[in-house]
Structure formats: C-alpha cells, structure tokens
C-alpha positions as CSV (number, residue, x, y, z in Angstrom):
1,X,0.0,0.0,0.0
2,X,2.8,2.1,0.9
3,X,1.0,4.5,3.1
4,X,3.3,7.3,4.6
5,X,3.2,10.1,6.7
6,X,5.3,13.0,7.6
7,X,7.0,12.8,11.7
8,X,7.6,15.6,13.7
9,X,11.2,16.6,11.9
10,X,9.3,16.5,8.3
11,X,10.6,13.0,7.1
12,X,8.5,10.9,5.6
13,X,8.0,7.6,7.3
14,X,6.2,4.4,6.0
15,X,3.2,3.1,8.1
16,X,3.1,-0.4,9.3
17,X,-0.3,-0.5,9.8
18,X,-3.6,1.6,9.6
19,X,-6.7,0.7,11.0
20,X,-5.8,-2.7,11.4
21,X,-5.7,-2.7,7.3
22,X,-2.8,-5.2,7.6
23,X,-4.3,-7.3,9.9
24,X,-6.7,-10.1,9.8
25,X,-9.0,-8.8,13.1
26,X,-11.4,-11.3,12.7
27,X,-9.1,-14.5,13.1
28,X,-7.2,-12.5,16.0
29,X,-10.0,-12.0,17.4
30,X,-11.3,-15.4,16.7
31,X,-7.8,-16.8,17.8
32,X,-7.9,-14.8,21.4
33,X,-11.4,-16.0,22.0
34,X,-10.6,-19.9,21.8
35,X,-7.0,-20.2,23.2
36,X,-7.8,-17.8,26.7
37,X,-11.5,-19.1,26.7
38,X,-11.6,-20.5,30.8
39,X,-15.1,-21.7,32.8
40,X,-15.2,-18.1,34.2
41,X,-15.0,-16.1,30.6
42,X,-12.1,-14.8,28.6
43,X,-8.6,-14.7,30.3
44,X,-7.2,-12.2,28.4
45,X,-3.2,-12.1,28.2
46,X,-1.3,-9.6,30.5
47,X,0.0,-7.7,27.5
48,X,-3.8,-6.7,26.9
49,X,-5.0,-5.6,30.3
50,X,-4.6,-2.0,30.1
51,X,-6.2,-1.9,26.8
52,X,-9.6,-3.6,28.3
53,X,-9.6,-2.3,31.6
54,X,-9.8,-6.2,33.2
55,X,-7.6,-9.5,33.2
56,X,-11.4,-10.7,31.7
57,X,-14.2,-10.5,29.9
C-alpha cells in the first residue's frame, strides 16, 4: 500500500499499519477467544489488560 506520513522533523515515514488494514482482526479476534477461553469467561493475556480495563471478559 505504501502509506506514509510526515513525523515531527518533516521525514517521511512508512506506516506499518492503519486501521488494522494489515491485519486479519477477525481471526485475532477469533484466535484470542478460543486459546484464553476459561469456565469463568475470557482470560485475556497480560499484555492486553490496560487496553480492556480487566484481566477478563
């Protein structure tokens, strides 16, 4: 796709990713759901806490 942008000193810079466009969120998704999937809900990895607010869902 080569999407750029410009950074704070004016060089341009290649994205890696925007709006999950290089992503497959569905299977993430998907994949996170069956792997962390416990009696009590969804334990989440540690890496994703802050982002939901809870070890669970």
């Amino acid at each position: 796709m080569k999407i750029r942008y410009k950074n704070a000193d004016g060089k341009t810079q290649l994205l890696h990713s925007l709006n999950g466009s290089s992503l497959a969120l569905p299977r993430i998704v998907a994949c996170l759901l069956e792997n962390n999937q416990t009696d009590n809900g969804i334990e989440l990895p540690e890496v994703l806490h802050s982002y939901f607010g809870a070890p669970s869902i």
